[in-house]
N, CA, C and O atoms as a GROMACS GRO file, in nm:
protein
  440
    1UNK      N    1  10.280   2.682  -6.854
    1UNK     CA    2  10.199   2.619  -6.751
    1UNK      C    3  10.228   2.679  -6.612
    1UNK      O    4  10.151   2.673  -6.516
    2UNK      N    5  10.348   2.735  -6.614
    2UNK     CA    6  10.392   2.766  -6.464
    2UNK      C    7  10.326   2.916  -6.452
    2UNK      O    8  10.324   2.976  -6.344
    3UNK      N    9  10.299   2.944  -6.512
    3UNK     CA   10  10.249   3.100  -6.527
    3UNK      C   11  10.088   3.116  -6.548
    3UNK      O   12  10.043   3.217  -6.601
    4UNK      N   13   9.993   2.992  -6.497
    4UNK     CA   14   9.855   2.960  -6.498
    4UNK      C   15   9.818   3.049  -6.355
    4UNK      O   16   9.898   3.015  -6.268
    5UNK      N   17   9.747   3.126  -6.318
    5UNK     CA   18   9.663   3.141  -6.251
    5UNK      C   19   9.601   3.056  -6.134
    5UNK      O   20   9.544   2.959  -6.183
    6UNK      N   21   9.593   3.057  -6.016
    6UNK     CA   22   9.541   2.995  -5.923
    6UNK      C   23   9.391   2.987  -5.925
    6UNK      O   24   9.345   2.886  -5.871
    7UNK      N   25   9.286   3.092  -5.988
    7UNK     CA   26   9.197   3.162  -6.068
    7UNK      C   27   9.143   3.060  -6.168
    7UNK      O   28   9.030   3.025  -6.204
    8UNK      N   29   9.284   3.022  -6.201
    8UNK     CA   30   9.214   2.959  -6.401
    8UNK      C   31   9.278   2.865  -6.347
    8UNK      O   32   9.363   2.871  -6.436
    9UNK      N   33   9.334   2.742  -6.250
    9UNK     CA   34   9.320   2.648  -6.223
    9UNK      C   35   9.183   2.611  -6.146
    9UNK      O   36   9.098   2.536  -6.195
   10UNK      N   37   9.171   2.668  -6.032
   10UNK     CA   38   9.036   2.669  -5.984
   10UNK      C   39   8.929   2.644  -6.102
   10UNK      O   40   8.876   2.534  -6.118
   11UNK      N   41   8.905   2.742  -6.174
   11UNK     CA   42   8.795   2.727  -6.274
   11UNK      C   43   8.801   2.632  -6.418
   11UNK      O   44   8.715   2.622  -6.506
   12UNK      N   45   8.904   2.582  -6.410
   12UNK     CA   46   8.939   2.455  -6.496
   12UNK      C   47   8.887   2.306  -6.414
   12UNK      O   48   8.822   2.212  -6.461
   13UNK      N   49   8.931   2.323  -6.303
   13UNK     CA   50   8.892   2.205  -6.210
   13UNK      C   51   8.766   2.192  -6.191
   13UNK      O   52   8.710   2.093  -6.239
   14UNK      N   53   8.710   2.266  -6.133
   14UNK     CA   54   8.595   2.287  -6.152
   14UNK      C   55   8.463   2.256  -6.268
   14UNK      O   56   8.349   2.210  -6.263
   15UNK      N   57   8.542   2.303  -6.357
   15UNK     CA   58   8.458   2.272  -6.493
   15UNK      C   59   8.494   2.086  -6.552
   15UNK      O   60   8.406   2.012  -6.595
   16UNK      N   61   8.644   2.045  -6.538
   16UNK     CA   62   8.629   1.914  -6.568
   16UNK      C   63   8.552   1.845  -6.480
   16UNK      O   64   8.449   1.780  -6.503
   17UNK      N   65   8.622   1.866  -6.353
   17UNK     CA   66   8.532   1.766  -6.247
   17UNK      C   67   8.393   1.748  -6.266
   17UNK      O   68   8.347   1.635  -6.248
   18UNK      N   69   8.289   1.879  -6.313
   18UNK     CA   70   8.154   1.841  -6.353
   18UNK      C   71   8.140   1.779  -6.460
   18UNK      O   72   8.051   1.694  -6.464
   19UNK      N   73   8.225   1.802  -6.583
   19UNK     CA   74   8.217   1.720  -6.694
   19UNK      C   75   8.231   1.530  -6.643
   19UNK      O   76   8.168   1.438  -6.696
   20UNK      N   77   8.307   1.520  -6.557
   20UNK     CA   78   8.386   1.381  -6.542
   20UNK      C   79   8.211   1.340  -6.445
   20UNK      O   80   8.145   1.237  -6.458
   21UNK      N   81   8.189   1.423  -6.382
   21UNK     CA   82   8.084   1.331  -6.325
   21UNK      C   83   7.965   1.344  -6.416
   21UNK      O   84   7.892   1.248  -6.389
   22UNK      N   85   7.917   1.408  -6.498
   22UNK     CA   86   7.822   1.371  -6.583
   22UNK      C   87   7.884   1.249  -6.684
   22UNK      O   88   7.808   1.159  -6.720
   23UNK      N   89   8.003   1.250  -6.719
   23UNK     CA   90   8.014   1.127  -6.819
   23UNK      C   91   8.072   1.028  -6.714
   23UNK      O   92   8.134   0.947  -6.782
   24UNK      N   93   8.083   0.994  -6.584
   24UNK     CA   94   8.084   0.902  -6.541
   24UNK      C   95   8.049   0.917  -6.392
   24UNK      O   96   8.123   0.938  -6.296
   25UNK      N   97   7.924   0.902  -6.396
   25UNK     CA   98   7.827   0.981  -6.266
   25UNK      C   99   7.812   0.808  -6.143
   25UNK      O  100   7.752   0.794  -6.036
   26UNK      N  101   7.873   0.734  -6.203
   26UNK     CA  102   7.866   0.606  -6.081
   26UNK      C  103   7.984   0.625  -5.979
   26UNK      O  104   8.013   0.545  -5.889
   27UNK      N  105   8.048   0.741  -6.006
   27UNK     CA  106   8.202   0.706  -5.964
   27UNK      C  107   8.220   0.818  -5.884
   27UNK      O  108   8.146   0.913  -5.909
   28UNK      N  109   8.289   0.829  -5.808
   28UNK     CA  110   8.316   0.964  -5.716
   28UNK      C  111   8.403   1.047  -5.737
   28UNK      O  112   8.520   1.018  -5.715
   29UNK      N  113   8.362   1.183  -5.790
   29UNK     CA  114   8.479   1.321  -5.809
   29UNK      C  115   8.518   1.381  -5.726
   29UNK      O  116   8.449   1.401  -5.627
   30UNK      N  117   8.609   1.417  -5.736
   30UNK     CA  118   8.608   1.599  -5.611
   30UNK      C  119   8.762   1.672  -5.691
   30UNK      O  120   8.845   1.636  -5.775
   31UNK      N  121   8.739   1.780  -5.613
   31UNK     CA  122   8.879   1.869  -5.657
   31UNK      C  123   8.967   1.858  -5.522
   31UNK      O  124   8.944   1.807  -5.412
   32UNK      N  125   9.064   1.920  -5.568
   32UNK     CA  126   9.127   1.979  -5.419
   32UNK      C  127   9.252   2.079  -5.450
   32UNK      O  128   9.283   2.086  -5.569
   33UNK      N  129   9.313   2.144  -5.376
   33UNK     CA  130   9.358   2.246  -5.388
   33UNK      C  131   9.544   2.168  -5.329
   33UNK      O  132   9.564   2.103  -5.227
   34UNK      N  133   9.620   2.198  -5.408
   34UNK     CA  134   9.774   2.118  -5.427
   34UNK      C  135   9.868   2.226  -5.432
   34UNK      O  136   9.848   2.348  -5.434
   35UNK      N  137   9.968   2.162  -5.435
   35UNK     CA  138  10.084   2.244  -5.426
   35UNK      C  139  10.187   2.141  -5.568
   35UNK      O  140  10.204   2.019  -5.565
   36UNK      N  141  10.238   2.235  -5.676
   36UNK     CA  142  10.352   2.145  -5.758
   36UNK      C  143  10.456   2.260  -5.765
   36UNK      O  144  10.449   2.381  -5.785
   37UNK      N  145  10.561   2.166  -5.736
   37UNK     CA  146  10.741   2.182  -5.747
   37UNK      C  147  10.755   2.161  -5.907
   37UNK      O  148  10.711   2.088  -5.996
   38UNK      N  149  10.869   2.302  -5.881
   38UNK     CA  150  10.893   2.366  -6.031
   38UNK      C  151  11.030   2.223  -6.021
   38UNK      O  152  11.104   2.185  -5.930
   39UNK      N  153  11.011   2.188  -6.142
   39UNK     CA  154  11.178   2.110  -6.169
   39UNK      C  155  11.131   1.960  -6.140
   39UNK      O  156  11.220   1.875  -6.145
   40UNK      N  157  10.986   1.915  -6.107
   40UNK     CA  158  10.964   1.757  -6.066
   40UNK      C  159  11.053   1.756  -5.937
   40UNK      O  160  11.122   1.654  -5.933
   41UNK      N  161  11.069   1.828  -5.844
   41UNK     CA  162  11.071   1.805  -5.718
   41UNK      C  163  11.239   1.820  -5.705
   41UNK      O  164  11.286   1.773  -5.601
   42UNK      N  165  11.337   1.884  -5.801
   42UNK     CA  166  11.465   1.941  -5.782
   42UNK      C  167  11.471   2.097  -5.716
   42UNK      O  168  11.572   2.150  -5.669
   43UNK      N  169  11.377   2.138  -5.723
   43UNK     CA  170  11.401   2.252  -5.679
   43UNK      C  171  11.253   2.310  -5.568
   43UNK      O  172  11.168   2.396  -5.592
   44UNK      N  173  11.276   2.205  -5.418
   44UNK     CA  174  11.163   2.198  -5.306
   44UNK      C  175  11.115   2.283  -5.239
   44UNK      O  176  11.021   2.271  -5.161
   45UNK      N  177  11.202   2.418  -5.275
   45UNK     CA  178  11.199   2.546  -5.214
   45UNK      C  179  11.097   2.639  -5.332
   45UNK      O  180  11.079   2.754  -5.292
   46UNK      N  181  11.027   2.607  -5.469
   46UNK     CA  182  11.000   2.677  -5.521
   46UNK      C  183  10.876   2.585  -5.596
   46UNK      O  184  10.882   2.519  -5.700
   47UNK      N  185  10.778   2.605  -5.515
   47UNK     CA  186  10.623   2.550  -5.548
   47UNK      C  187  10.566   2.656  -5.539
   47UNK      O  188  10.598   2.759  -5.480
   48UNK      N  189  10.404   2.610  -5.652
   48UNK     CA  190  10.328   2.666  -5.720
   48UNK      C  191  10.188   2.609  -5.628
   48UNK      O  192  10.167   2.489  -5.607
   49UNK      N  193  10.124   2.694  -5.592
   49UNK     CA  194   9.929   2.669  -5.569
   49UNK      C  195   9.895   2.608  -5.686
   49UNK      O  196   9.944   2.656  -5.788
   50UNK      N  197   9.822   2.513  -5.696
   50UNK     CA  198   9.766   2.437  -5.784
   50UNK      C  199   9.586   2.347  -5.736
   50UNK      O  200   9.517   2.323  -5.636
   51UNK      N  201   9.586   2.333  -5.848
   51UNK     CA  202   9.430   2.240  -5.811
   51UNK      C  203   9.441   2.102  -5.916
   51UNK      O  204   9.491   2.094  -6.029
   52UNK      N  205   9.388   2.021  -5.850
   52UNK     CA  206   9.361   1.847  -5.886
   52UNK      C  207   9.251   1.835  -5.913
   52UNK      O  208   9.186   1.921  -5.854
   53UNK      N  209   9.197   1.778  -5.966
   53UNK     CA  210   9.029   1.658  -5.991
   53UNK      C  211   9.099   1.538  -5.935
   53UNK      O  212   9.219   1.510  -5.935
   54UNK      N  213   9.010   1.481  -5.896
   54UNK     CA  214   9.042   1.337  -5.823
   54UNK      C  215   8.946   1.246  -5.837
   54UNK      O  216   8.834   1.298  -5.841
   55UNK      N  217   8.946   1.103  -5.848
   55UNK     CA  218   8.847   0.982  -5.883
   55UNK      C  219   8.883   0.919  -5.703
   55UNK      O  220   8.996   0.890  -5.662
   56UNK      N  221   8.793   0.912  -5.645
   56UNK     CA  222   8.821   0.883  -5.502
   56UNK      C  223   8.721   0.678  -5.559
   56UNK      O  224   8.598   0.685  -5.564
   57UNK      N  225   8.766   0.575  -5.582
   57UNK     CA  226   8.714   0.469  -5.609
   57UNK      C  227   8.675   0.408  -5.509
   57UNK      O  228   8.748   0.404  -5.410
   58UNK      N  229   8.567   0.354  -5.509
   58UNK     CA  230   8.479   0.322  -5.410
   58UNK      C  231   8.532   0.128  -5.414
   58UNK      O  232   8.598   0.075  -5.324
   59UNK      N  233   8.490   0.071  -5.516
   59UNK     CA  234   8.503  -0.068  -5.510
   59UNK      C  235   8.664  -0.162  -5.534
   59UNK      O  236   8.708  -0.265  -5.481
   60UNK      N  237   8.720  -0.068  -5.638
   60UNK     CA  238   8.851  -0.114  -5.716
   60UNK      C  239   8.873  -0.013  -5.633
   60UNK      O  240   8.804   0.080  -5.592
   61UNK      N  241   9.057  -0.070  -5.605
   61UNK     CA  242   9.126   0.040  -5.521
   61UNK      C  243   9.212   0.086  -5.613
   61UNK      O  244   9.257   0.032  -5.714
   62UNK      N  245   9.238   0.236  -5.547
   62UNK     CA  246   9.319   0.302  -5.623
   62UNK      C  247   9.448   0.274  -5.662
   62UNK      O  248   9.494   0.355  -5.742
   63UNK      N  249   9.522   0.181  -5.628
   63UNK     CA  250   9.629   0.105  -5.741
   63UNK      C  251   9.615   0.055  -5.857
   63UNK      O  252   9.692   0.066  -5.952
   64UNK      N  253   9.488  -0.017  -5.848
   64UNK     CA  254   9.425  -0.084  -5.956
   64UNK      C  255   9.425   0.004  -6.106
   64UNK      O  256   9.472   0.002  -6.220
   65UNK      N  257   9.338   0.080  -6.017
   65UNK     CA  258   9.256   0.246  -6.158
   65UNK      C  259   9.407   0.251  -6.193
   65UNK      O  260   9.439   0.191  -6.296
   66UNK      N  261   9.550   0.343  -6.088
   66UNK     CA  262   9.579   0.407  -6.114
   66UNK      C  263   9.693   0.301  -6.253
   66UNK      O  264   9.725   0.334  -6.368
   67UNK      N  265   9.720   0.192  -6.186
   67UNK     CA  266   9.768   0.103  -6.272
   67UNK      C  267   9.720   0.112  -6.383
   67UNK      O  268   9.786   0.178  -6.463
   68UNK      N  269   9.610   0.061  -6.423
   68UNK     CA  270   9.538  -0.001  -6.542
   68UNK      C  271   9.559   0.174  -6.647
   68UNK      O  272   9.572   0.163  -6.769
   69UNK      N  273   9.561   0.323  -6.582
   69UNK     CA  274   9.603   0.376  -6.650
   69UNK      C  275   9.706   0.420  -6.701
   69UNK      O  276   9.703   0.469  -6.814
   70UNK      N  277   9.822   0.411  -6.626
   70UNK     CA  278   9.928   0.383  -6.676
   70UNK      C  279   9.995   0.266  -6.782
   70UNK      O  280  10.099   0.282  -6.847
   71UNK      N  281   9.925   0.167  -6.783
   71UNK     CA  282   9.931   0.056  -6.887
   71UNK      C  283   9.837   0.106  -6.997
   71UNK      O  284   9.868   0.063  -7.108
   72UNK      N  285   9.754   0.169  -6.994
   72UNK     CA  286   9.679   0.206  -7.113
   72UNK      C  287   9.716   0.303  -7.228
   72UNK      O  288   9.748   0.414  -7.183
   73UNK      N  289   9.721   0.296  -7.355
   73UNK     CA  290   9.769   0.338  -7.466
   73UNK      C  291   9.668   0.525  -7.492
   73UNK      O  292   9.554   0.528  -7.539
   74UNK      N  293   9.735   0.634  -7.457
   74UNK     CA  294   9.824   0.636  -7.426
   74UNK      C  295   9.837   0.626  -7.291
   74UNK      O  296   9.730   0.628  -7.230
   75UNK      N  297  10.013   0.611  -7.176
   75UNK     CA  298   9.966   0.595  -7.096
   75UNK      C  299   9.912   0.701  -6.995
   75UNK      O  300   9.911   0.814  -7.046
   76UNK      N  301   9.855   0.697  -6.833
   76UNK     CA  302   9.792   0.795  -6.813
   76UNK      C  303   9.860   0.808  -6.683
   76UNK      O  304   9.866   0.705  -6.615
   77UNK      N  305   9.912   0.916  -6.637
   77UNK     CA  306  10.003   0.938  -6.560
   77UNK      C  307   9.957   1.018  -6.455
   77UNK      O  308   9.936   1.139  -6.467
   78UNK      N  309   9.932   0.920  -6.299
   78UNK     CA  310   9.828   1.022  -6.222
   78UNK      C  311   9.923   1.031  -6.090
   78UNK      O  312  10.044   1.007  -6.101
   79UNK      N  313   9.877   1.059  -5.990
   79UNK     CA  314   9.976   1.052  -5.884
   79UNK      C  315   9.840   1.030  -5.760
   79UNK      O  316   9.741   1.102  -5.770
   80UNK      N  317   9.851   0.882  -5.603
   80UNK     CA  318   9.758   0.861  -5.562
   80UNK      C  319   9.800   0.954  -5.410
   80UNK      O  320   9.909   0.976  -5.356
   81UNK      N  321   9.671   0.992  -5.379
   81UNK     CA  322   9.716   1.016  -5.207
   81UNK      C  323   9.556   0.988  -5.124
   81UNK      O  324   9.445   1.016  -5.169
   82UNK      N  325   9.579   0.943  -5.032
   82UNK     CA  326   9.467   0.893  -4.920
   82UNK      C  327   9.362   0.792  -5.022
   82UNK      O  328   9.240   0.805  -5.012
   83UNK      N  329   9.421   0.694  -5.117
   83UNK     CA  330   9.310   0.638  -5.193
   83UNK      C  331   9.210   0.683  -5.291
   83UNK      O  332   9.105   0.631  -5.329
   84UNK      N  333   9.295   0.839  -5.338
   84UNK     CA  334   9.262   0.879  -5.424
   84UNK      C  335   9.321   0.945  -5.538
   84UNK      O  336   9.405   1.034  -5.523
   85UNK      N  337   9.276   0.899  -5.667
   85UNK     CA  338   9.364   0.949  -5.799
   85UNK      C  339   9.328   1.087  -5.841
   85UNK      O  340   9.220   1.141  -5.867
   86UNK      N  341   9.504   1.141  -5.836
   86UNK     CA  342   9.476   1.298  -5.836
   86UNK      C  343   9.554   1.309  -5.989
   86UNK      O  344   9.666   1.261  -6.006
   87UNK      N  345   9.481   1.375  -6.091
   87UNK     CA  346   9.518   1.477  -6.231
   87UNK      C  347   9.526   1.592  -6.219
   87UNK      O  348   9.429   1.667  -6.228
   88UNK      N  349   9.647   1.628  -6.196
   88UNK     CA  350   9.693   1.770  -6.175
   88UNK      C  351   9.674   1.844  -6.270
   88UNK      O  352   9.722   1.796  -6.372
   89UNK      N  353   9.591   2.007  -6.294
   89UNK     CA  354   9.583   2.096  -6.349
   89UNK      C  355   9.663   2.142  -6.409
   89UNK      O  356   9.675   2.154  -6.531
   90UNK      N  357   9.734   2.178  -6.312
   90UNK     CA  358   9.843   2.282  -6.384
   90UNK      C  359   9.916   2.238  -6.503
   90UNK      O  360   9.956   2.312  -6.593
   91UNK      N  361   9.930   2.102  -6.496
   91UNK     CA  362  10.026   2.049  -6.594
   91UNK      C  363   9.971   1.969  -6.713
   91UNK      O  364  10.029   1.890  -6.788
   92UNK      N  365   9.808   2.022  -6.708
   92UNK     CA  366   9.698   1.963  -6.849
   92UNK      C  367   9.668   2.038  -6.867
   92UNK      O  368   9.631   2.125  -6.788
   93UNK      N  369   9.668   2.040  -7.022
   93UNK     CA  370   9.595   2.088  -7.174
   93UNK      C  371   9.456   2.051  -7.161
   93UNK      O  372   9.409   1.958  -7.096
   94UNK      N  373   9.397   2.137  -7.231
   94UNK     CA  374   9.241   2.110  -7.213
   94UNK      C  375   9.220   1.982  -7.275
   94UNK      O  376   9.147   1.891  -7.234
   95UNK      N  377   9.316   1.986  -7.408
   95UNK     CA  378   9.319   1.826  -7.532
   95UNK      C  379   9.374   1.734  -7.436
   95UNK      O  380   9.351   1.615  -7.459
   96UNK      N  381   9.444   1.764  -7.330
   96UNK     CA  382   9.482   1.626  -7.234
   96UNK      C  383   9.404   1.564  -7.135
   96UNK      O  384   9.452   1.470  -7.071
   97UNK      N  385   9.265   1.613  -7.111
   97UNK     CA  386   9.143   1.614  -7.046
   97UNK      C  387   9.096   1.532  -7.124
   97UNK      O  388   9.084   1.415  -7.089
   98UNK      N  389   9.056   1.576  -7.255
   98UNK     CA  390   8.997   1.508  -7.305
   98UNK      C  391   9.036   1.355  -7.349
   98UNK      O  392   8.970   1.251  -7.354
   99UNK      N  393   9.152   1.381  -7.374
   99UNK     CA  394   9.193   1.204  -7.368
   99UNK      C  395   9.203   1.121  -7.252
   99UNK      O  396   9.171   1.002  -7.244
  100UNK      N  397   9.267   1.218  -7.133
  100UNK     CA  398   9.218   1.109  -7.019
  100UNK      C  399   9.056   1.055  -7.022
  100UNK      O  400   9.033   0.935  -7.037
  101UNK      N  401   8.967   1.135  -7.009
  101UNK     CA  402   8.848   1.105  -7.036
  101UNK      C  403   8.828   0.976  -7.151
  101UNK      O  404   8.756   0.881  -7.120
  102UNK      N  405   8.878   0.979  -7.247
  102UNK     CA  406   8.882   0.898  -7.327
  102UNK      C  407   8.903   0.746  -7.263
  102UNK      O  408   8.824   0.651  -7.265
  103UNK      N  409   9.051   0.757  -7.200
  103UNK     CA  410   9.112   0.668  -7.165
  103UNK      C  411   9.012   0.607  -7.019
  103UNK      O  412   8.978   0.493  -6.987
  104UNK      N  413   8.988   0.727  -6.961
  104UNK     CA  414   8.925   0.640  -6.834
  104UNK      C  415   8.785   0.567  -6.859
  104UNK      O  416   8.736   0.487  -6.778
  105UNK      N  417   8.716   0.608  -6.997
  105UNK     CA  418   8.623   0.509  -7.046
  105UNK      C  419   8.640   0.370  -7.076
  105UNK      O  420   8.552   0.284  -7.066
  106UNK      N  421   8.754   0.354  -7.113
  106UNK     CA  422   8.814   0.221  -7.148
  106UNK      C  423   8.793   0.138  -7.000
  106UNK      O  424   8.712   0.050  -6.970
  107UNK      N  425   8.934   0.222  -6.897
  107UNK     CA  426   8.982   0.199  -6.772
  107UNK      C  427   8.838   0.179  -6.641
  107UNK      O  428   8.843   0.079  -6.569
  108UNK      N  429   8.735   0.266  -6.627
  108UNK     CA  430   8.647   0.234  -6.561
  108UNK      C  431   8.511   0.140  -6.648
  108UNK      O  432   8.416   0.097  -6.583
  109UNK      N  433   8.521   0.123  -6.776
  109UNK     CA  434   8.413   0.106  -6.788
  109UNK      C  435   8.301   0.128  -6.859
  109UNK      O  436   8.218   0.046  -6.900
  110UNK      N  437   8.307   0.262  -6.873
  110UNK     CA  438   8.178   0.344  -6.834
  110UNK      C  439   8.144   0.313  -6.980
  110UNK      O  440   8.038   0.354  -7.028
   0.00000   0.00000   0.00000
C-alpha cells in the first residue's frame, strides 16, 4: 500500500467517489488530497501524498454517520475533519470499497 502511486490514488478516488454518488446520489461526495504517516503516526517525519473520498452530511452530523459505522458489523473505520467523513485510499482494497459501500447502505439508508 505504501508503494501506491499518487496517480493510482487520484484515479481510484475518483472512480469510487462517482460510484458512491450514483449509489447514493442524496448525499454529498467529494475527494481531497491527504497526507498518511508511515507507522499510524510513530514515525511524523515520514508521510505519504494520499487521496480521501469523503461523505460531507448535510442533516445527521458527522459523529453520528461516523459512529453508527464503527458499530456496524463489519466495523467501519473512518477518520472526521471539518464535518466530514474521510476513507482513506491508500489504505483500501478495491474489496474494502465495496463493503464499505455495503455497510453505508445499511448506515445511511439508502
Amino acid at each position: 500500500m505504501a508503494t501506491r502511486t499518487i496517480d493510482e490514488l487520484k484515479s481510484a478516488a475518483e472512480i469510487w467517489r462517482s460510484a458512491l454518488e450514483g449509489e447514493f446520489p442524496a448525499w454529498r461526495w467529494g475527494m481531497a488530497e491527504t497526507r498518511n504517516f508511515i507507522g499510524g503516526g510513530v514515525a511524523p517525519m515520514k508521510d505519504l501524498p494520499s487521496y480521501a473520498v469523503y461523505l460531507q452530511p448535510e442533516e445527521h452530523g458527522a459523529e453520528e454517520i461516523a459512529r453508527a459505522l464503527r458499530m456496524s458489523e463489519p466495523p467501519v473505520i473512518s477518520r472526521i475533519e471539518e464535518d466530514k467523513i474521510f476513507f482513506e485510499l491508500r489504505t483500501l482494497k478495491s474489496e474494502d470499497q465495496v463493503e464499505i459501500a455495503r455497510v453505508l447502505k445499511k448506515v445511511l439508508h439508502a
